[in-house]
C-alpha positions as CSV (number, residue, x, y, z in Angstrom):
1,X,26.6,28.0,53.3
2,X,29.6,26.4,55.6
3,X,26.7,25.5,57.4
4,X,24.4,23.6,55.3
5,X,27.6,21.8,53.4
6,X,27.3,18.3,55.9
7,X,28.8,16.4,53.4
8,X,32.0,18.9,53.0
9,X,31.8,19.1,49.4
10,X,32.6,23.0,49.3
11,X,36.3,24.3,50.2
12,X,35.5,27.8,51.8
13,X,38.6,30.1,51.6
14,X,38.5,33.4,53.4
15,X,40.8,36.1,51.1
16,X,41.1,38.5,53.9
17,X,42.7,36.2,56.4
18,X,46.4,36.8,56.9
19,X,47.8,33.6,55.4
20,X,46.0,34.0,52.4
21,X,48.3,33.7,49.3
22,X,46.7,34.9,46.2
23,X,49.9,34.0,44.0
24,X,48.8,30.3,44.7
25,X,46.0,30.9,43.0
26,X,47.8,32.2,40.0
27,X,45.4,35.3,40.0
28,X,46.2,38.5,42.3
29,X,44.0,40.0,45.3
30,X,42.4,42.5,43.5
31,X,41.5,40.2,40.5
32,X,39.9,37.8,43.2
33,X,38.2,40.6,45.3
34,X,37.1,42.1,42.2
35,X,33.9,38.9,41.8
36,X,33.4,35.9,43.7
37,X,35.5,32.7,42.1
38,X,35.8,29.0,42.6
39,X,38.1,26.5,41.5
40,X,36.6,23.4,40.2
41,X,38.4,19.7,41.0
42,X,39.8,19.5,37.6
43,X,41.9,23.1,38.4
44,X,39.1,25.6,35.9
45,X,38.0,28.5,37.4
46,X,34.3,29.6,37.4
47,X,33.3,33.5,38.4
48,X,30.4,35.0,39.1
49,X,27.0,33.9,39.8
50,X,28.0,30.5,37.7
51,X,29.9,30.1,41.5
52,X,26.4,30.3,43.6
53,X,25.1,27.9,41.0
54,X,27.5,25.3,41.6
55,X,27.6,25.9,45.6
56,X,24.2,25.8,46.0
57,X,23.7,22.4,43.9
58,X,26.1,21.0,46.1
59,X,24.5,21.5,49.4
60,X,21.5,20.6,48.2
61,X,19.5,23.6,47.0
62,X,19.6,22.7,43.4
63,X,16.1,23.3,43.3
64,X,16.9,27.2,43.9
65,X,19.7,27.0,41.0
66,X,17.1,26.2,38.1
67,X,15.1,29.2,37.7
68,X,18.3,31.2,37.5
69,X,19.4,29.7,34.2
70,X,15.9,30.8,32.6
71,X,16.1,33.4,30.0
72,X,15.3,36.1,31.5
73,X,16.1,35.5,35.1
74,X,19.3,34.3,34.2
75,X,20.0,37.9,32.7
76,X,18.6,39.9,35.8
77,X,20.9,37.8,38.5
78,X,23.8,38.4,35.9
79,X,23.3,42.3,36.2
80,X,22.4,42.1,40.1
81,X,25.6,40.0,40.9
82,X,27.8,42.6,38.7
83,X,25.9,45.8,40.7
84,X,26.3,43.9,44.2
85,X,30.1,42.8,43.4
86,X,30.9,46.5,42.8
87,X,29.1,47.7,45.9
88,X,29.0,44.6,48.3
89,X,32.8,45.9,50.4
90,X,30.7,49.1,51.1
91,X,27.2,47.6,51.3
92,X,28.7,45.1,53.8
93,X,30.5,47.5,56.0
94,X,33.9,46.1,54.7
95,X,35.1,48.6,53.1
96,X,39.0,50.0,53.2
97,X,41.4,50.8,50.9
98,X,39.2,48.7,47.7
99,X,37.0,51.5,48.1
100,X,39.0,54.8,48.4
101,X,38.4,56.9,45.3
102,X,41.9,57.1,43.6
103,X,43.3,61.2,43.5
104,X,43.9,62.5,40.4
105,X,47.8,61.5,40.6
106,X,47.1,58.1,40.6
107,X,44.3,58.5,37.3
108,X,46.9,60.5,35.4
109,X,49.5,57.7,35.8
110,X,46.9,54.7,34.8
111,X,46.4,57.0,31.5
């Protein structure tokens, strides 16, 4: 994507990278790991696939944005961005301690 934005209308920012605050973002890590977000001009928030939408519209592939806000397709990229969010750390080869299955001490305290 950083690629095809020429026109630098898309602010990239890398959460992994070790001068990453996620306080200044007023949400924390896991919250931002947790689905893909963006922060429009005017300071809302967007999440989700509503954040492909509006990335690929502005480097020009609005043309592959439209068919995703049909009925039915819009449902199916729904569900396939919530399975791939869950799974996309390990899917990727990223995966650390946001994948580690918690121990049974850890469950019985979030009871």
């Amino acid at each position: 994507m950083r690629r095809l934005d020429r026109q630098q209308r898309v602010r990239f920012t890398d959460l992994t990278q070790i001068d990453f605050a996620a306080k200044e973002c007023e949400k924390s890590y896991d919250e931002l790991m947790a689905k893909i977000h963006a922060r429009l001009p005017d300071g809302t928030w967007i999440t989700g696939v509503e954040v492909f939408r509006r990335v690929y519209s502005a480097v020009g592939l609005k043309w592959l944005v439209m068919p995703t806000r049909w009925p039915v397709v819009s449902d199916l990229v729904e569900w396939g961005y919530r399975v791939f969010a869950r799974n996309r750390l390990r899917w990727t080869g990223r995966c650390q301690d946001a994948c580690r299955v918690p121990n049974a001490t850890s469950r019985e305290v979030q009871s």
